[in-house]
N, CA, C and O of each residue as an XYZ file, in Angstrom:
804
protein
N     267.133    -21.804     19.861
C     266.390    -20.555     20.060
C     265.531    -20.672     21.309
O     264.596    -21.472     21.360
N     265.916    -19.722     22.500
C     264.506    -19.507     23.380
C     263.469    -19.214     22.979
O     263.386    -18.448     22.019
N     262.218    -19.794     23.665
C     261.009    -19.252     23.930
C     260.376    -17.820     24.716
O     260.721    -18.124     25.858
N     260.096    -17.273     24.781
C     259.020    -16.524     26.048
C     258.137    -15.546     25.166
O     258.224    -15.119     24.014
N     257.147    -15.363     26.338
C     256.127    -14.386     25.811
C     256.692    -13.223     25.026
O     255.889    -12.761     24.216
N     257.615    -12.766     25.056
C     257.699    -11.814     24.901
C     258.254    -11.929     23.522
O     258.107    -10.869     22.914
N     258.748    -12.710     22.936
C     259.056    -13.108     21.454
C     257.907    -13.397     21.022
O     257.880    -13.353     19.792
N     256.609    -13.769     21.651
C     255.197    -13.865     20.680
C     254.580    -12.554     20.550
O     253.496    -12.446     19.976
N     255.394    -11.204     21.206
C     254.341    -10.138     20.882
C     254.480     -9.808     19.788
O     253.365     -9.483     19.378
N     255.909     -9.572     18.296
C     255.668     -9.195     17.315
C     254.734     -9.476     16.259
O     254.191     -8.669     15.504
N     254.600    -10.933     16.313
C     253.882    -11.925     15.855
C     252.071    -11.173     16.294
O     251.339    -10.831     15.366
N     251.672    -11.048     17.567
C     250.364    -10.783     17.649
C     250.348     -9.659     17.144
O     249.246     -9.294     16.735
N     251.418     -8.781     16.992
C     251.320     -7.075     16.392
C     250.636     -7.400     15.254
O     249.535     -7.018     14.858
N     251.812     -8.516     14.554
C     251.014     -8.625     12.927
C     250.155     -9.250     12.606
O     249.953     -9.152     11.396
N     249.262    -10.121     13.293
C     248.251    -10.554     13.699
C     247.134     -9.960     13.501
O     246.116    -10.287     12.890
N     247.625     -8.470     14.460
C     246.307     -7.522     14.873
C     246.783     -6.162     13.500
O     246.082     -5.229     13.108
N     247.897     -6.469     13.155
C     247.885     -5.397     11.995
C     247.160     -6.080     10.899
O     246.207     -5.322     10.719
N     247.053     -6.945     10.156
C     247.017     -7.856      9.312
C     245.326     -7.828      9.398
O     244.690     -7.810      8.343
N     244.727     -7.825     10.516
C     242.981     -8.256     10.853
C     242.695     -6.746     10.929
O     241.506     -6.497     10.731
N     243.402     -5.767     11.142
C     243.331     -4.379     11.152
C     242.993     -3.684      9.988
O     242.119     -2.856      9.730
N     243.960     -4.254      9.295
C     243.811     -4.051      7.579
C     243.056     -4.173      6.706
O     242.669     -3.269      5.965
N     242.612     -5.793      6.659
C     241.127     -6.172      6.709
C     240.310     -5.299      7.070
O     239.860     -4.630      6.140
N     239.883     -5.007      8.259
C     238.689     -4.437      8.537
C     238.531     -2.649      8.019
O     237.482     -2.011      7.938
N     239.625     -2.274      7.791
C     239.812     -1.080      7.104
C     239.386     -1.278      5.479
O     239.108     -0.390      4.673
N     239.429     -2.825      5.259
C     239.647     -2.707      3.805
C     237.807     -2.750      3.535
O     237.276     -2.139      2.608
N     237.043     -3.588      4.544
C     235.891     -3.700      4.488
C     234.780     -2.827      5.009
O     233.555     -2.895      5.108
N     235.902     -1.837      5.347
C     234.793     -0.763      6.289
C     234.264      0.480      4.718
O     233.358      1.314      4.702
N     235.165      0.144      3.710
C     234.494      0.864      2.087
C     232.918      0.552      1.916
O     231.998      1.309      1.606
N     232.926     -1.113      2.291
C     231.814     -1.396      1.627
C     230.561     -1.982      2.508
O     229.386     -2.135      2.173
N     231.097     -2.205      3.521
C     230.123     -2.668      4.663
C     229.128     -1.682      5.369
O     229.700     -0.924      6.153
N     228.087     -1.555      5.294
C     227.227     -0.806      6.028
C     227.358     -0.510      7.124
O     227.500     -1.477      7.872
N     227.375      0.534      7.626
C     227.348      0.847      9.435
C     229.107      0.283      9.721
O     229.455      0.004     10.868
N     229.832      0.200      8.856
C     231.199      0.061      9.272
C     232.009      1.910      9.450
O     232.800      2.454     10.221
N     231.244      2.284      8.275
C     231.684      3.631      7.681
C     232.645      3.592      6.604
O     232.627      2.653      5.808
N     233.671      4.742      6.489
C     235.079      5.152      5.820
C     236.437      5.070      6.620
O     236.435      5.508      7.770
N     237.201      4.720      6.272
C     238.651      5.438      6.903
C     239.146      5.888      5.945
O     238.975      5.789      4.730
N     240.058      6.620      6.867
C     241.307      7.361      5.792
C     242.098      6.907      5.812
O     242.968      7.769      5.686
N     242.647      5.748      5.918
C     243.803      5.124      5.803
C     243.484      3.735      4.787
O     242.330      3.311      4.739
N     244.713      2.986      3.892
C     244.712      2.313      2.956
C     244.621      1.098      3.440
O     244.404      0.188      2.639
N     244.755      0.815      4.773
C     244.816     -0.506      5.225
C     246.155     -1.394      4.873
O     246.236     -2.619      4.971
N     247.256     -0.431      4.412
C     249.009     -1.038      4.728
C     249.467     -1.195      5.664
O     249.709     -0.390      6.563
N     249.692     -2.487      5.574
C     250.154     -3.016      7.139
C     251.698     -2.439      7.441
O     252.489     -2.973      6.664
N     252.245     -1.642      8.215
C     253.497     -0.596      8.048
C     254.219     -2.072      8.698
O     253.979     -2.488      9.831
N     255.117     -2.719      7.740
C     255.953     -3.450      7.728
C     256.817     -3.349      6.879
O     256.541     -3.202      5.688
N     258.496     -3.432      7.520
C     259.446     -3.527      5.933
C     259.870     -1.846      5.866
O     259.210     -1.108      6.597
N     260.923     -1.237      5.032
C     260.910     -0.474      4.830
C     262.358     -0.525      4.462
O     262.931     -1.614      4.426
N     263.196      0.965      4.094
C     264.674      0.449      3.336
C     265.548      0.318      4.424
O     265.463      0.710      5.588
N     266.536     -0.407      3.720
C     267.854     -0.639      4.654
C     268.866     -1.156      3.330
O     268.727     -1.576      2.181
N     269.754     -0.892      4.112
C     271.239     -1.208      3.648
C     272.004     -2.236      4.524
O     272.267     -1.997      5.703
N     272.474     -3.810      3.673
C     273.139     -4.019      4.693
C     274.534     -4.869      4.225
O     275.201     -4.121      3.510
N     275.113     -6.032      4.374
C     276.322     -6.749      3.664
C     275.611     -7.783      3.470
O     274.951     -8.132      4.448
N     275.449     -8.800      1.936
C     275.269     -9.871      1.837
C     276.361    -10.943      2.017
O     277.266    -10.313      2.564
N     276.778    -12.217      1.859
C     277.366    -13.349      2.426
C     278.911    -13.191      1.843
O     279.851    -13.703      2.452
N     279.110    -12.404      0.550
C     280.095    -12.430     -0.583
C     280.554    -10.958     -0.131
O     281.533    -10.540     -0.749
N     279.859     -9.855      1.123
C     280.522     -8.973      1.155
C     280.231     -8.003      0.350
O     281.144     -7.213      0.109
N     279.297     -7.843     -0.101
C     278.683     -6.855     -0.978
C     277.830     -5.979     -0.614
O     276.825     -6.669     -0.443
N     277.535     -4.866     -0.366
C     276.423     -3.814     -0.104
C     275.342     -4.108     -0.820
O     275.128     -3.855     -2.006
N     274.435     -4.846      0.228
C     273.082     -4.924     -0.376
C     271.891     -3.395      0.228
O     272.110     -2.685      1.210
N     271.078     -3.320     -0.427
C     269.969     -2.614     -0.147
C     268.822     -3.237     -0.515
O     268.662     -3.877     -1.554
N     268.074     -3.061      0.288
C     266.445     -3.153     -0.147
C     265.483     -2.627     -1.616
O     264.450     -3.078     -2.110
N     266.242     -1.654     -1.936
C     266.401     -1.578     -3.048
C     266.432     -2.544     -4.083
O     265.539     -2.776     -4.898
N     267.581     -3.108     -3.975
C     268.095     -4.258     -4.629
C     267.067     -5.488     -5.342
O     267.165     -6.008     -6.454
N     265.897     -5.767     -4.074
C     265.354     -6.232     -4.405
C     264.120     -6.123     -4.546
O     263.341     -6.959     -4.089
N     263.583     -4.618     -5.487
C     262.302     -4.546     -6.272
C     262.354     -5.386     -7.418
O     263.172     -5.751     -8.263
N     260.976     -5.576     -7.071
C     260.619     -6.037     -8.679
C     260.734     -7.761     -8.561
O     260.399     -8.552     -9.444
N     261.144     -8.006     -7.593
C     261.173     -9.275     -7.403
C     260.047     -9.470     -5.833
O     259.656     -8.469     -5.232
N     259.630    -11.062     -5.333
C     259.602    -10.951     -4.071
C     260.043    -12.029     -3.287
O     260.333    -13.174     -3.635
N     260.050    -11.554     -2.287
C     260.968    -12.108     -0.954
C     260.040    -12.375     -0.025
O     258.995    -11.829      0.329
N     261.018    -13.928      0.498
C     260.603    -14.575      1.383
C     261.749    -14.428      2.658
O     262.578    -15.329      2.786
N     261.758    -13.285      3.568
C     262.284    -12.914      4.734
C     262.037    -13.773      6.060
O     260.946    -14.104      6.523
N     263.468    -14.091      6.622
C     263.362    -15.008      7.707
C     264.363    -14.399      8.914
O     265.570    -14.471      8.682
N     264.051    -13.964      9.845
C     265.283    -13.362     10.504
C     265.686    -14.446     11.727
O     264.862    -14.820     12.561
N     266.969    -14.850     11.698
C     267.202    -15.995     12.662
C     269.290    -15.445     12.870
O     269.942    -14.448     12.557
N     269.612    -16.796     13.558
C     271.035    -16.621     13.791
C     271.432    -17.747     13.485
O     270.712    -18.700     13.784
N     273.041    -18.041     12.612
C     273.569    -19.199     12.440
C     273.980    -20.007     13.577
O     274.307    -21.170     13.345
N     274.015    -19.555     14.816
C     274.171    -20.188     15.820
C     272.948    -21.320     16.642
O     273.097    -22.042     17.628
N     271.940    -21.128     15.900
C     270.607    -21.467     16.179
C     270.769    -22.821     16.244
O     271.109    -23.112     15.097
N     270.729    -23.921     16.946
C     270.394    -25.083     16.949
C     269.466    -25.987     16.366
O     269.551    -27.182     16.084
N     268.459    -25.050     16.237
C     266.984    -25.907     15.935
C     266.546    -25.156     14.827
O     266.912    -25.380     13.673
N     265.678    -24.168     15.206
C     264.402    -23.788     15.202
C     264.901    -22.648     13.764
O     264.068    -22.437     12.882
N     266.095    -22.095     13.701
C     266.263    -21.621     12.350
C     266.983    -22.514     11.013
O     266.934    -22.462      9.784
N     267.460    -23.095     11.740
C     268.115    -24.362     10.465
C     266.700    -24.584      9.584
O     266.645    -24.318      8.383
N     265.485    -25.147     10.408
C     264.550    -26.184     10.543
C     263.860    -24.958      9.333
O     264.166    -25.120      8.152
N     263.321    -24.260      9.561
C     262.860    -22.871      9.411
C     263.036    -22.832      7.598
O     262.188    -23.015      6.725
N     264.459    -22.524      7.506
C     265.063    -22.487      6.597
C     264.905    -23.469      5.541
O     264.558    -23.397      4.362
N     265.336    -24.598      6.470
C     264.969    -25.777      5.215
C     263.888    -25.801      4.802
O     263.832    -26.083      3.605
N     262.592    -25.548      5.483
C     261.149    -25.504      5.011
C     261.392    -24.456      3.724
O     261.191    -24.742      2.544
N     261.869    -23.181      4.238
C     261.678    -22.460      2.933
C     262.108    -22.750      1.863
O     261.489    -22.452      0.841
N     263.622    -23.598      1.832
C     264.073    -23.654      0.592
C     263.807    -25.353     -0.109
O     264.446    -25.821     -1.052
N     262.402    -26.234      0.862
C     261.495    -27.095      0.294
C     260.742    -26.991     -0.554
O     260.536    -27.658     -1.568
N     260.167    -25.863     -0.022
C     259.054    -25.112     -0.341
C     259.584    -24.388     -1.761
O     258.868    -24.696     -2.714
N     260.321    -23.790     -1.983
C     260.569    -22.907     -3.437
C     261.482    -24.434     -4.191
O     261.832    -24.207     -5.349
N     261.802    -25.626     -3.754
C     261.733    -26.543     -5.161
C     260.041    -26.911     -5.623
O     259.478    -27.124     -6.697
N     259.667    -26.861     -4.372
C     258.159    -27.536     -4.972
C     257.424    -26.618     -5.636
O     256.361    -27.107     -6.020
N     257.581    -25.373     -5.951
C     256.834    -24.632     -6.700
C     257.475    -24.595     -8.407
O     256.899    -24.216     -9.426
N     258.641    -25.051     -8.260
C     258.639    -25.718     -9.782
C     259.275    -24.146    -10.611
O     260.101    -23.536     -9.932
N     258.962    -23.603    -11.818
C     259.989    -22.567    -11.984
C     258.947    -21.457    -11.632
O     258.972    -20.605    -12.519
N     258.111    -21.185    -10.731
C     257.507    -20.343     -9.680
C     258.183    -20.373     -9.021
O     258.477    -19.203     -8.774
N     259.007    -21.314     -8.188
C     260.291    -20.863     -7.102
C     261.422    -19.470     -7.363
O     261.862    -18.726     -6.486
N     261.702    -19.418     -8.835
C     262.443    -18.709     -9.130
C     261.780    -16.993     -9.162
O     262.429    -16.116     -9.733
N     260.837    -16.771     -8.684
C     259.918    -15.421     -9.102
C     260.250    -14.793     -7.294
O     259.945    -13.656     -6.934
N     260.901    -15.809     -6.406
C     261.096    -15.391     -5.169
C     262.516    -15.389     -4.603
O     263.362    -16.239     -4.882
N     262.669    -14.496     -3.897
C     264.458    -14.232     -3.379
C     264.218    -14.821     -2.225
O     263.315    -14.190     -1.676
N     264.564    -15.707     -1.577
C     264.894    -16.183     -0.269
C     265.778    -15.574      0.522
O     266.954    -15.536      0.162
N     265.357    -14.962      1.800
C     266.611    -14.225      2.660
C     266.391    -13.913      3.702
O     265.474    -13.249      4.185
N     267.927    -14.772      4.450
C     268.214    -14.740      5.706
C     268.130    -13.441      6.112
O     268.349    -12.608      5.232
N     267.784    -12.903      7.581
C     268.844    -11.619      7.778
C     268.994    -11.786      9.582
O     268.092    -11.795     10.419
N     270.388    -11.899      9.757
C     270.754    -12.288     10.986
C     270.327    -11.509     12.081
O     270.016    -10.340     11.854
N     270.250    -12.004     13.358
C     269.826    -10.944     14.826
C     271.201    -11.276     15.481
O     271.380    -11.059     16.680
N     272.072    -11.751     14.764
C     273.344    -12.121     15.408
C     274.257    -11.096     14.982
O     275.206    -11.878     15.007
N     274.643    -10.314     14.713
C     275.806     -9.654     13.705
C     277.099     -9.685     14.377
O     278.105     -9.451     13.708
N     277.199     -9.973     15.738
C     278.672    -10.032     16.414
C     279.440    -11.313     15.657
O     280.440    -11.380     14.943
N     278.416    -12.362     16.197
C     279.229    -13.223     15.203
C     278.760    -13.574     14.072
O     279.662    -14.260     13.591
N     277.534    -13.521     13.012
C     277.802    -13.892     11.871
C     278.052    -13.024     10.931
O     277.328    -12.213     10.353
N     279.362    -13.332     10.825
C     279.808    -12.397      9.885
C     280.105    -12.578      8.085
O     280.682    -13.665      8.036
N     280.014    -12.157      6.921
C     280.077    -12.729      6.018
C     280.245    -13.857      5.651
O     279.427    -14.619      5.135
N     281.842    -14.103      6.022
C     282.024    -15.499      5.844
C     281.233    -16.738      6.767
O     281.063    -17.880      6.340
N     280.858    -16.325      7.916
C     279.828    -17.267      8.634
C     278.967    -17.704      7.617
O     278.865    -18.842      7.158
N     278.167    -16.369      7.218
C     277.123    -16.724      6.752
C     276.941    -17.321      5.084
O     276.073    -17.879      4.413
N     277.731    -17.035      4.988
C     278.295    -17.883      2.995
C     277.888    -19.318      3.371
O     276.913    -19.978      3.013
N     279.451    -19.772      4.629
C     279.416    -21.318      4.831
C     277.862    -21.837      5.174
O     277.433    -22.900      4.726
N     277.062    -20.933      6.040
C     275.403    -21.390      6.613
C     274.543    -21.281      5.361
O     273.693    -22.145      5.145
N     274.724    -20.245      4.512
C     273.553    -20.020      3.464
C     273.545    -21.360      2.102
O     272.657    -21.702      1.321
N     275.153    -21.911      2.328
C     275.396    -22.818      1.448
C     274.443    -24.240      1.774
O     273.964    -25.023      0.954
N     274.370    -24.261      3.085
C     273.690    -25.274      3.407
C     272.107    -25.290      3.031
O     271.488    -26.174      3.624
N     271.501    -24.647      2.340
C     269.952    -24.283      1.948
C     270.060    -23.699      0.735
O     269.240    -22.813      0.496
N     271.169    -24.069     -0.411
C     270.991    -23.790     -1.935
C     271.681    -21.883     -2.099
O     271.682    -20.890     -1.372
N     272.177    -22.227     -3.477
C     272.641    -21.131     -3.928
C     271.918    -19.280     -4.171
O     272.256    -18.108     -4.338
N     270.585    -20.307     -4.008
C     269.496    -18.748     -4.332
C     269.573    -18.035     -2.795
O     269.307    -16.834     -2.744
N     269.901    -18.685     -1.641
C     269.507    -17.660     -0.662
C     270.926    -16.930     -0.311
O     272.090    -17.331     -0.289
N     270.174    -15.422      0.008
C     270.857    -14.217      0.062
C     271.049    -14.051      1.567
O     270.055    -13.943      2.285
N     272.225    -14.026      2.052
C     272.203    -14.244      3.597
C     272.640    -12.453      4.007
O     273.452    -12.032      3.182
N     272.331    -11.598      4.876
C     272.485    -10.622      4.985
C     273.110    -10.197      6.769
O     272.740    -10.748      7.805
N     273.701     -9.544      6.689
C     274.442     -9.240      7.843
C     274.832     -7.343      7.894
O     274.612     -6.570      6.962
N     275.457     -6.964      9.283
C     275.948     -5.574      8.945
C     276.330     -5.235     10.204
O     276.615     -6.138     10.991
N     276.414     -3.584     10.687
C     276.913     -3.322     12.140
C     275.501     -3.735     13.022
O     274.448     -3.936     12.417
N     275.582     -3.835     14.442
C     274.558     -4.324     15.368
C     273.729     -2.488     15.128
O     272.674     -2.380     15.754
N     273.907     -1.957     14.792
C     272.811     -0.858     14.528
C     271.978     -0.756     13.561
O     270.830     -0.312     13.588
N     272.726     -1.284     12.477
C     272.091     -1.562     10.996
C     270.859     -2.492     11.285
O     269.689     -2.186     11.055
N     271.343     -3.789     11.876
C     270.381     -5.127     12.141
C     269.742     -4.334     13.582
O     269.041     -5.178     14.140
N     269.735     -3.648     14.002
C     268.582     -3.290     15.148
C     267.798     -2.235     14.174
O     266.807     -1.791     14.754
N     267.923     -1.848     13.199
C     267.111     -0.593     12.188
C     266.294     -1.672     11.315
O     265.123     -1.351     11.117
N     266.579     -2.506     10.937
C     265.688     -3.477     10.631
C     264.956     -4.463     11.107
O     263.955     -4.871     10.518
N     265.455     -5.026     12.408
C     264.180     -4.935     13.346
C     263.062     -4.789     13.687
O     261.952     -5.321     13.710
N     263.796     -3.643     14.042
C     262.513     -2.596     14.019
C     261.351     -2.370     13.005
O     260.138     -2.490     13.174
N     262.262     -1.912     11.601
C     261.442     -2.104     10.206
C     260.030     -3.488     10.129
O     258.931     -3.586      9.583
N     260.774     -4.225     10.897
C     260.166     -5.691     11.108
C     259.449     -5.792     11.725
O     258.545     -6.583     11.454
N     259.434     -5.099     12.835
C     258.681     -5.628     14.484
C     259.011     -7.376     14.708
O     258.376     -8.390     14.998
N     260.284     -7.021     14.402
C     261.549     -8.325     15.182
C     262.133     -8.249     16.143
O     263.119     -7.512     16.149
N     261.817     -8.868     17.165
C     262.157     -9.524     18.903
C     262.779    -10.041     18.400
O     262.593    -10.808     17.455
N     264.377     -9.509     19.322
C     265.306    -10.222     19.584
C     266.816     -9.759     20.639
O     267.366     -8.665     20.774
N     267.144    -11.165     21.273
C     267.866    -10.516     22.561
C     268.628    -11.954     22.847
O     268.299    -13.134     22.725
N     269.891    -11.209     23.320
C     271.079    -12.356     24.217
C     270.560    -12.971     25.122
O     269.943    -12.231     25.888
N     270.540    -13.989     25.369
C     270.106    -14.843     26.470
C     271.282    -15.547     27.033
O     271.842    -16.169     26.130
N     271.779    -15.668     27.995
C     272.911    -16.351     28.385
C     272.650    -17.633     28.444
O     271.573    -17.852     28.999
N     273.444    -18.955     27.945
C     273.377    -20.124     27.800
C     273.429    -20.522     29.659
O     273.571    -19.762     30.617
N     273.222    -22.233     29.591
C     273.414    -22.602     31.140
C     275.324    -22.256     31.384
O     276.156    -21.822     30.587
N     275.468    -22.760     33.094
C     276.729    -22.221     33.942
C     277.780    -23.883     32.783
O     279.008    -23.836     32.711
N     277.236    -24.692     32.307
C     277.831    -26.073     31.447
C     278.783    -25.134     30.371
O     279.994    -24.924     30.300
N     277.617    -24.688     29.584
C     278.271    -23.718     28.541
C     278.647    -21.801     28.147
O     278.083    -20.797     28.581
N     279.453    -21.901     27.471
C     279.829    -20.672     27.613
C     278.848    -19.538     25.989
O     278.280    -19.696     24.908
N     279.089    -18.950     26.537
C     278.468    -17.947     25.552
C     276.995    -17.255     25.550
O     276.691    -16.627     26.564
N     276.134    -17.321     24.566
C     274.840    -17.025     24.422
C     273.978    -17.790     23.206
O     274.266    -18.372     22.160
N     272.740    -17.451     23.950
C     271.695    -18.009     22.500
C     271.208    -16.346     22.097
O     271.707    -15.258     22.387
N     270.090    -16.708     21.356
C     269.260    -15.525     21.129
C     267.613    -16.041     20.738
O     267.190    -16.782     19.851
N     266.831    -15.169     21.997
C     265.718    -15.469     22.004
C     265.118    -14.220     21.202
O     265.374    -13.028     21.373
N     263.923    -15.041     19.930
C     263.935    -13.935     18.911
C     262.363    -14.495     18.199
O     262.024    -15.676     18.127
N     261.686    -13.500     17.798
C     259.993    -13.809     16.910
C     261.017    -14.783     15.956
O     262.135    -14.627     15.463
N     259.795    -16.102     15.977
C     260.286    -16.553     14.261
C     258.867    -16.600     13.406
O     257.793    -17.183     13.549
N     259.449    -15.649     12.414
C     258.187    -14.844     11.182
C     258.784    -15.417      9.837
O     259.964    -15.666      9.593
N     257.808    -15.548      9.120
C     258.276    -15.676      7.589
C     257.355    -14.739      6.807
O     256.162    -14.927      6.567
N     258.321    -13.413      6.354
C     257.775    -12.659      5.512
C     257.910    -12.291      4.152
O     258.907    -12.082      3.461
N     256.531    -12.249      3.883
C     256.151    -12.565      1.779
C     256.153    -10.881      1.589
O     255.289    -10.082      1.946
N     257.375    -10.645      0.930
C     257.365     -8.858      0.618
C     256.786     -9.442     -0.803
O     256.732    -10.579     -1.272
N     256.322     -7.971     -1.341
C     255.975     -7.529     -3.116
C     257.072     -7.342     -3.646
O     258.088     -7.171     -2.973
N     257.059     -7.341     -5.066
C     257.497     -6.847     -5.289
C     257.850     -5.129     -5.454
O     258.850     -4.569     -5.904
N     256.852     -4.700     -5.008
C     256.928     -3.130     -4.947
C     257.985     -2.919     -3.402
O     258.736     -1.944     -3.364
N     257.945     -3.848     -2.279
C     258.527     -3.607     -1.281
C     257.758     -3.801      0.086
O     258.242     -3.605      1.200
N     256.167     -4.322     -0.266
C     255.311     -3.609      0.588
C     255.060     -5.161      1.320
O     255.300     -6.117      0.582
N     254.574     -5.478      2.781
C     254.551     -6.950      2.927
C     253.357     -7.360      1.697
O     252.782     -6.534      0.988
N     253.179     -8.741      1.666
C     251.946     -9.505      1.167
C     250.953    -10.447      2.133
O     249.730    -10.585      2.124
N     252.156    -11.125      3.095
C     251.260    -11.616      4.120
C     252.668    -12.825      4.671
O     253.570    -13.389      4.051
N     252.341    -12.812      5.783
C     253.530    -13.540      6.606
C     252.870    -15.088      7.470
O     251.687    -15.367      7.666
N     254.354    -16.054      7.938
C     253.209    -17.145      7.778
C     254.247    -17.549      9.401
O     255.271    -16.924      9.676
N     253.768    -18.517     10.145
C     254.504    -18.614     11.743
C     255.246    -19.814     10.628
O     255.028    -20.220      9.486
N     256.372    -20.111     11.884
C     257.659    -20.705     11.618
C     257.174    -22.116     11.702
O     257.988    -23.036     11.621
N     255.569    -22.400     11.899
C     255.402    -24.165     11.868
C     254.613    -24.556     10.150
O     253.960    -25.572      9.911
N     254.802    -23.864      9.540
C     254.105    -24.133      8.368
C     254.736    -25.175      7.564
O     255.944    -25.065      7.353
N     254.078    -26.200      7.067
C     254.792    -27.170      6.727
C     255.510    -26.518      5.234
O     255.602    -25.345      4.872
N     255.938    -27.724      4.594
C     256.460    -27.129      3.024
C     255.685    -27.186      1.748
O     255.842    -26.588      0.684
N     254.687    -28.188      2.196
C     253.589    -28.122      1.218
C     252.479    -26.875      1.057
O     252.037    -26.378      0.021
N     252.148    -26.503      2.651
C     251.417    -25.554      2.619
C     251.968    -23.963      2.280
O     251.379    -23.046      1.706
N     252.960    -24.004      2.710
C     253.710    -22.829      2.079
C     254.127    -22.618      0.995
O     254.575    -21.479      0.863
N     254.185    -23.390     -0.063
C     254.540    -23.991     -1.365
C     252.941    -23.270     -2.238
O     252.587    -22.394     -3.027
N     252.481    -24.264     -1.489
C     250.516    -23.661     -2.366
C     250.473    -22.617     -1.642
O     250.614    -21.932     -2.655
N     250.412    -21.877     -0.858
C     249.728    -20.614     -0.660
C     250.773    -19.394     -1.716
O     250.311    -18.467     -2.382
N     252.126    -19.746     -1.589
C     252.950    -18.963     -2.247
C     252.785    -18.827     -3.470
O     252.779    -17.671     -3.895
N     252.573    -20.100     -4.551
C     251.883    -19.865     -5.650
C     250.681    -19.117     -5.669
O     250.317    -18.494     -6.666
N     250.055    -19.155     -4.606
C     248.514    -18.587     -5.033
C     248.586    -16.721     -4.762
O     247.759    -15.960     -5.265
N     249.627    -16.310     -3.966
C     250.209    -15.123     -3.884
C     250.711    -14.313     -4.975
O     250.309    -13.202     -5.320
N     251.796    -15.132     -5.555
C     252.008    -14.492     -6.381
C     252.167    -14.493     -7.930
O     252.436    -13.448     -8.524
């Protein structure tokens, strides 16, 4: 996965949405803060439809009532989403049968090439619970967006052929109602993500 500034702006969005929220939430009770009219929901997430790993029409839908731990990366990734991944699915053995109260799920910025079967063989590699998701390159740019997920072709060096994809790496804690809970950067170890996740939900 590339670096550049410009893959850290989604990340400061939710940053400044997240401290935004907060201060909306404290402006009820704080003196000389005042009122707002707004609930202090951080507008993240929202529905989509897309193919899970087995080829099935998933929706967002699908998964109320449960919550999810959202990671958007590409199976082509060398590093930085393998790595990513494995943390998460460290992290939900160490929470013991609290792991099971959370859906783990990929959802690719790749869709040219990972295609179902790509992503079966990749999702196998990080346990049976994670839901790997894929669809047309319009579908995965509508969720994106939903996301405030950076992501873009980068052409590899003149050695090799093809592309990478330089892209935010976010890990997001939906509700179960659908709504975020709070999202964590891609260096969080597995312990700490393990205890904060219990204490979430």
């Amino acid at each position: 996965m590339f670096k550049t500034k410009e893959a850290l702006i989604p990340y400061m969005l939710l940053v400044a949405a997240m401290a935004a929220g907060l201060l909306w939430h404290e402006s009820e009770t704080v003196p000389g803060l005042g009122r707002s009219v707004t609930t202090g929901q951080v507008a993240i997430g929202g529905p989509y439809v897309l193919i899970d790993q087995d080829g099935r029409r998933k929706s967002s839908a699908d998964f109320r009532g449960k919550f999810q731990l959202i990671y958007f990366g590409y199976s082509f990734c060398p590093d930085v989403c393998p790595t990513t991944l494995s943390v998460m699915a460290d992290a939900l053995d160490k929470m013991g049968a609290q792991g099971a109260r959370i859906v783990p799920i990929f959802i690719t910025i790749d869709p040219e090439r990972d295609t179902p079967a790509i992503l079966k063989n990749y999702m196998a590699a990080f346990g049976p619970r994670f839901v790997g998701l894929t669809g047309s390159v319009s579908d995965i740019a509508k969720v994106e967006k939903l996301y405030r997920v950076y992501a873009k072709k980068m052409p590899l060096d003149e050695k090799k052929s093809g592309y990478g994809m330089d892209h935010s790496s976010v890990l997001y804690l939906m509700g179960p109602d659908g709504r975020i809970v709070t999202f964590y950067s891609e260096l969080i170890p597995a312990d700490a993500l393990a205890k904060d996740l219990k204490a979430k939900i």
